[in-house]
N, C-alpha and C positions, 0 to 999 in steps of 0.2 A: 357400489360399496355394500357388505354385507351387513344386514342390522341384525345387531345382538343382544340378545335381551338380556336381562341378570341372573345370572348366578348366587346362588346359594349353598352354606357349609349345613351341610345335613350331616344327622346322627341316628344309622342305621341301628336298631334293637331290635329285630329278627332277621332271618334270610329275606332275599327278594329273591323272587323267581318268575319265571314267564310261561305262559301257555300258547303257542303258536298252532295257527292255522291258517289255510290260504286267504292271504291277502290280509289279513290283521292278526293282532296281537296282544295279549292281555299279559298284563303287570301288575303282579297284586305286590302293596304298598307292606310298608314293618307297621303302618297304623289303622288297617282290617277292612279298605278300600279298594277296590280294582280300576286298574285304567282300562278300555279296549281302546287300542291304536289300529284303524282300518285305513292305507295308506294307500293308493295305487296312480299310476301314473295312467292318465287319457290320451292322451296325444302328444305331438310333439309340431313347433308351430314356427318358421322359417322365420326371424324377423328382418334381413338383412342379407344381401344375397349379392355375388361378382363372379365374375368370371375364374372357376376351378373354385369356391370355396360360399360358404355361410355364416350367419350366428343364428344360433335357434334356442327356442326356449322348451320346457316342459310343461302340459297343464298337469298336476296332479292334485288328483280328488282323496279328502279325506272326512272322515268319521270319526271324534273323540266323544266315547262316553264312558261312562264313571258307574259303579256299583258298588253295594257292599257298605260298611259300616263309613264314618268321616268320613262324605264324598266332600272331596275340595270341588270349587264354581272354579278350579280352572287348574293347569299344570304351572310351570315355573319355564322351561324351556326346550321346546321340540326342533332340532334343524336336523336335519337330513339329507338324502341325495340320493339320487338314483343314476343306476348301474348300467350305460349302453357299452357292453362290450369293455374295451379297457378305459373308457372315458366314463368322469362322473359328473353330475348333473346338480349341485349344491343348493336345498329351498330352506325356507324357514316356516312351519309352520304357527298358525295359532294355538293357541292354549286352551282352545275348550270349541267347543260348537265342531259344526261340517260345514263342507264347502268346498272350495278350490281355488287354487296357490300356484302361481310360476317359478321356476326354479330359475336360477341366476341365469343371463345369456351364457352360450358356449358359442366358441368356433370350430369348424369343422371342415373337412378338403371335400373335393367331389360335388356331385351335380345335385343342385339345394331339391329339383323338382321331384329325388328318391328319395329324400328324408321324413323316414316313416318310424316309429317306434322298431316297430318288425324289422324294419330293414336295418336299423342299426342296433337289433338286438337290446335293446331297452326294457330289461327282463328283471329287474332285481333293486329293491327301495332298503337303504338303510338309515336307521334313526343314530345320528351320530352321539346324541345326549337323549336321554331322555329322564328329564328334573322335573320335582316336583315334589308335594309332600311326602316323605317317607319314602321317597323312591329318589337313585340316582343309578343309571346303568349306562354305559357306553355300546358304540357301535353293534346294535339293536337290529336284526335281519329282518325284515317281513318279508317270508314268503309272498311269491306269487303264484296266483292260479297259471298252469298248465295248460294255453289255448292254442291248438292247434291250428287256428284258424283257417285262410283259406290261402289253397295251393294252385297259383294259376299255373294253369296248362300253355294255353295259349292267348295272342290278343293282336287283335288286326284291323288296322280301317283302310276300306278303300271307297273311290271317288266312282260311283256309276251316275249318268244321265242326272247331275247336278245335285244327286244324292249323297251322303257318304255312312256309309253302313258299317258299322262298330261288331264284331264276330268274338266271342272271348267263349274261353273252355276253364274249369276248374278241375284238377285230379282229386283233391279231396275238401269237402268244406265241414266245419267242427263250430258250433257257436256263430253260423253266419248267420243275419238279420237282412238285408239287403243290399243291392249295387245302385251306385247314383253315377250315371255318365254326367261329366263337367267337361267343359270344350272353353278355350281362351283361343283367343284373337294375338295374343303378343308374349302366350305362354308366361305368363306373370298371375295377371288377374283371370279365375275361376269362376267359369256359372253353371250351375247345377243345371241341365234342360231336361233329365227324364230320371226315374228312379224304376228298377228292376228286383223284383221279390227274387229270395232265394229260391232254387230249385228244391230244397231240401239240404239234410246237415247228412256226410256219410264220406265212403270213400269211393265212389262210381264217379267217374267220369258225367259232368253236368254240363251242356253247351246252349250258349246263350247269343242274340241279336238285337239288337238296335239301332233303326234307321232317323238320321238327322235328316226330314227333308227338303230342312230352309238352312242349311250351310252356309256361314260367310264367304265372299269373294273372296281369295286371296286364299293364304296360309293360316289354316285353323290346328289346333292342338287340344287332340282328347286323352283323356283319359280315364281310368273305372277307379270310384274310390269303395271301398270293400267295407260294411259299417256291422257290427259284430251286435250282439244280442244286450248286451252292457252296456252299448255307445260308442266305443272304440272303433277307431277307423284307422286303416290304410289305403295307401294309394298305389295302383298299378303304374308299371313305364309308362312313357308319354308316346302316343303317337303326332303323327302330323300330316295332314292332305292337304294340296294346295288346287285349290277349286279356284281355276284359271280364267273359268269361263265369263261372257262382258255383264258386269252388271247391266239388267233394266235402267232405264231411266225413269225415274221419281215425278209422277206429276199429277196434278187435277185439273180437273174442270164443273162449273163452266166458271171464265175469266174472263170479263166481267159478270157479277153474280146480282141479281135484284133480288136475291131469297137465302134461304142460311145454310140450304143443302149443297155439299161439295161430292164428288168421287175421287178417289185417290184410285194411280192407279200406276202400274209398273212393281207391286210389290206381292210377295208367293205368302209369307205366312204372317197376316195384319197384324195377331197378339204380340210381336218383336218389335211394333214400333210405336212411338212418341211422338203425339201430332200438338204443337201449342201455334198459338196466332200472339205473333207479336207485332207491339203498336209501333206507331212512327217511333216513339218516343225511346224505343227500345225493348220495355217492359213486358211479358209476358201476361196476356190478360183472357187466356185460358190454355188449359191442361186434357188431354188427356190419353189412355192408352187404347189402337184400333182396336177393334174388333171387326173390321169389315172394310169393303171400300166403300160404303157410302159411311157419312159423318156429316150430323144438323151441328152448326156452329152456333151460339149464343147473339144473340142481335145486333151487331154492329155498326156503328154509324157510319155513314159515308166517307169511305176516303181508302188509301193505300194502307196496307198491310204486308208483313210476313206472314206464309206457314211455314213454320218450321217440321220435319220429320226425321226422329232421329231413328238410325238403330240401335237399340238396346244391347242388342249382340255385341257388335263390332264399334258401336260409337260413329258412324258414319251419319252426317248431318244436311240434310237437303234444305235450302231454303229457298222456297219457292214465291215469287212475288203474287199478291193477292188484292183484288179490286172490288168491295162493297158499292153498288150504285144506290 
């Protein structure tokens, strides 16, 4: 449900008028006060997802500041909404300070994993009210900046000798900041594993690479998210390699152990995984993330044991029986 703040009967005695520039707005009041309205929409954020369709939300960032003679500590009532194409995005914001605000869920058709500001054209914020002292005006435009951002060319992964190597081209980049490859296990949840600087902002043709070379077994899903000099990101199609090949088998030695040092061993790249010891009892009674295949365990007193070893990546959990003499 929408929350609505109060309204007020004001009584204008001069003109009101507005000064627009990209991305905010100024409102100077009938009582010798200015508002600036700096409105903009960041992202856009999938909250709920099925088969052909979504709900998603908006983050939008904003700016109120006050100038000029009687600055009011705060407005009376700002809701809004932003503009994707012929769909609109309904928020409410606060009355005074910066920050950032979600706009009402929406529903949408189509594949939730393209739902990008960009892709659904999410280009255009208007203040439906905007109350306050001395000031009352409807359906309020705030311009947005003109970003061209970036225009992928091309984007490819393929599966070589247990690697999979990510290949993407840009025809034109304007305002770009950098590329973050993310790769998912079940195409749902996202893990950032490498960040790639831009080549430069222009319109030349840019070609770029990225080698994953500890891939999950199985069916992986990457993709490039594009992060702009502002913050702003979008996300390229989804690829998917299915890296077929048999997992290693997870194990250490020595078993039984009269000392604290173990080897782990069956595993390509340690920093992905999760080694804890747990007691008879069930309880976890150490932590930590490898860095290698040896690993000194904390002192143990005699008796049976779990290690446990997860992967971080994929969630895949080895529990391997362990014996302190």
């Amino acid at each position: 449900m929408k929350r609505l703040l109060p309204s007020f009967l004001l009584f204008i005695l001069s003109v009101v008028y507005t000064q627009v520039s990209e991305a905010q707005t100024t409102v100077n009041s009938s009582t010798g006060y200015s508002v600036t309205l700096n409105v903009r929409p960041v992202r856009m954020i999938v909250t709920q997802y099925w088969s052909g369709g979504y709900n998603y939300q908006i983050e939008v960032a904003y700016n109120i500041a006050f100038s000029g003679n009687n600055r009011p500590s705060s407005m009376y009532n700002l809701p809004g909404e932003v503009g994707c194409g012929n769909e609109r995005a309904g928020f409410q914001l606060p009355t005074s300070g910066s920050g950032n605000v979600m706009t009402y869920n929406k529903t949408a058709s189509g594949d939730y994993r393209n739902a990008s500001l960009a892709n659904m054209g999410c280009n255009s914020v208007t203040l439906t009210t905007v109350d306050g002292p001395g000031i009352s005006v409807s359906n309020l435009v705030i311009q947005q900046p003109v970003v061209l951002g970036v225009k992928m060319a091309s984007f490819s992964a393929s599966l070589k000798s247990n690697k999979v190597t990510l290949d993407w081209s840009t025809a034109s980049e304007e305002n770009n900041n950098f590329f973050t490859i993310e790769r998912s296990v079940n195409g749902n949840t996202w893990s950032a594993i490498s960040q790639v600087k831009s080549s430069g902002n222009g319109s030349t043709v840019n070609y770029y690479s990225y080698t994953d070379a500890s891939p999950a077994i199985g069916i992986s899903y990457y993709r490039i998210r594009q992060t702009d000099l502002d913050g702003g990101s979008t996300v390229s199609e989804v690829k998917t390699v299915n890296n077929a090949g048999t997992a290693k088998t997870i194990g250490l030695y020595p078993v039984p152990n009269n000392g604290n040092n173990i080897t782990v061993t069956g595993i390509r790249d340690y920093s992905n995984f999760q080694l804890a010891v747990i007691a008879s009892n069930g309880n976890a009674i150490y932590n930590t993330t490898l860095s290698g295949a040896s690993v000194t365990l904390p002192e143990l007193a005699k008796g049976f044991y779990f290690i446990r070893i997860t992967d971080k990546m994929s969630g895949e959990v080895n529990n391997i029986r362990y014996i302190r003499n």
